[in-house]
C-alpha positions in Angstrom: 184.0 71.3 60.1 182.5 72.3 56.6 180.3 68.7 56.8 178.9 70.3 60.0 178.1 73.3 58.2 176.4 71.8 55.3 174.3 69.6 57.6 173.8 73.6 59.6 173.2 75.1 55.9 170.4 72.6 54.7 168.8 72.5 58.0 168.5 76.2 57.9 167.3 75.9 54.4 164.9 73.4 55.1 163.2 75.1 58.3 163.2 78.4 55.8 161.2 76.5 53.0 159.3 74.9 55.5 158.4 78.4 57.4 157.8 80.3 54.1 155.2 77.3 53.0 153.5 77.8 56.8 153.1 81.5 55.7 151.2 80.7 52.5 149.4 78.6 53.9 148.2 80.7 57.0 148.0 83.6 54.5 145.4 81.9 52.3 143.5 80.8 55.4 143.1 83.9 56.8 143.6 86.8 54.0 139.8 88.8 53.2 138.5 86.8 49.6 136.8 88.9 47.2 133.3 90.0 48.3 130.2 90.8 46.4 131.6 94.8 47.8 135.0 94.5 46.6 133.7 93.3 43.2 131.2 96.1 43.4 128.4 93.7 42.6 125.0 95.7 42.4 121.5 94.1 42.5 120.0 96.2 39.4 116.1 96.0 38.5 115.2 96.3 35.1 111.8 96.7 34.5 110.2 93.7 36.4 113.2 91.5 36.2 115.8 92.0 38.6 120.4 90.8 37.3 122.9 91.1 40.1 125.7 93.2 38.2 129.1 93.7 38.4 130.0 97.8 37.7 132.5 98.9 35.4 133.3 102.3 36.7 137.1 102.2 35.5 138.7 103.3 32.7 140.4 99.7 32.9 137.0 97.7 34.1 135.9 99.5 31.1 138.3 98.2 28.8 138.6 94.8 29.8 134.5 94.2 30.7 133.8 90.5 29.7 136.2 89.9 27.5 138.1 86.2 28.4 135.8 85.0 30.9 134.3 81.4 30.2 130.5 82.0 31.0 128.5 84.6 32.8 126.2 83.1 35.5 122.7 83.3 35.1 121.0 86.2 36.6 124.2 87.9 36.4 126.2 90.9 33.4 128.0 94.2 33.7 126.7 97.1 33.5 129.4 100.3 32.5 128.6 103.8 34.1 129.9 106.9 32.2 130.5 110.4 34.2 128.8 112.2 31.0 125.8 111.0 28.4 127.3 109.9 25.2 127.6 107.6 22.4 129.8 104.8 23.7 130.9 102.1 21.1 131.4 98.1 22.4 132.6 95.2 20.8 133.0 91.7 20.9 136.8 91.4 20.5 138.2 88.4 23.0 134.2 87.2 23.9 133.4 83.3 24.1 129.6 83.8 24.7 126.8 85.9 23.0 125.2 89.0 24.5 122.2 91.6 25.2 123.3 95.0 25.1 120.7 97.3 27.1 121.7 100.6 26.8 120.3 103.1 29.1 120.0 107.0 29.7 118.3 108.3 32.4 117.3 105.2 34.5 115.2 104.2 31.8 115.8 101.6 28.9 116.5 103.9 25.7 117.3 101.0 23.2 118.1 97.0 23.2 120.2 95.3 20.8 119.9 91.6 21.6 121.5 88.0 19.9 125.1 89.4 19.9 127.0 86.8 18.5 130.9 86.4 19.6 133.1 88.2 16.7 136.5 86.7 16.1 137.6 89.0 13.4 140.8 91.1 13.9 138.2 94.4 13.4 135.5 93.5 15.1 132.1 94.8 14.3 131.8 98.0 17.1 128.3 98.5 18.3 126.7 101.5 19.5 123.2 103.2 20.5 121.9 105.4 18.2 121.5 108.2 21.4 123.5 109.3 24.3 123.3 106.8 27.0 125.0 106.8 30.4 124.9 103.2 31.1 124.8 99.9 29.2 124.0 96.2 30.3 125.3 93.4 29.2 123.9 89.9 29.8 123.7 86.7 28.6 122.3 86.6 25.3 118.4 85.7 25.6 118.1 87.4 29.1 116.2 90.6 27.6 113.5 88.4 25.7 113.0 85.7 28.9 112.5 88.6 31.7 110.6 90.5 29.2 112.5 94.1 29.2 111.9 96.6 27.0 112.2 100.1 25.9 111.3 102.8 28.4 111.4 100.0 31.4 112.8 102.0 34.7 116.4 100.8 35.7 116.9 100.8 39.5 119.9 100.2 41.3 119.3 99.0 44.8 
């Protein structure tokens, strides 16, 4: 009797196993992927030169921005929104590619600091504009001096 309750027992367990990797499977078929919407990917003009950006509106997209990513496409950066103008600090801490920072009040370009090298000291160096912004940019390093932007270019979401 308890052999014909083992063979019960692992049959059991076997059509479980089985059922649960079913469920995975369909689940990954058919769950939504990330879309351009969920990452809250923006098509942002700069002047004449148009980046598709992701938004850090978070206090935690914030935090985190680029930090730990491998690469950033081309055409492609983050821009952070802040609720009131101010003199926000960024740094380079956990970065494994160099940046332009475009820092922006006002839909217009107020400043550009570009060449940002990756910074692997515990303190890293913190940089800021030298005004309130509401908004900074970051993209690949080299992307403000090939598309041409500069201070006082318009910056237009779309």
């Amino acid at each position: 009797m308890d052999m014909v309750m083992d063979a019960q027992q692992k049959k059991f367990v076997f059509f479980l196993i089985l059922a649960v990797i079913v469920g995975m499977l369909v689940a990954w078929k058919f769950l939504p992927r990330a879309t351009n919407d969920q990452k809250n990917l923006r098509r942002l003009k700069v002047g004449q030169a148009e980046v598709r950006v992701e938004v850090a509106v978070t206090a935690e997209q914030k935090s985190r921005g680029l930090a730990g990513r491998e690469n950033l496409a081309e055409g492609e950066g983050m821009m952070f929104v802040f609720d009131q103008p101010g003199q926000y600090g960024f740094w380079m801490k956990g970065m494994k590619f160099p940046l332009d920072f475009v820092w922006i009040a006002d839909n217009k370009v107020v400043e550009i600091t570009e060449d940002i090298p990756v910074d692997v000291n515990e303190s890293p160096k913190v940089y800021q504009s030298r005004q309130a912004i509401d908004a900074m940019l970051e993209v690949n390093a080299g992307w403000v001096k090939k598309n041409g932007v500069k201070v006082g270019d318009e910056v237009v979401v779309e």
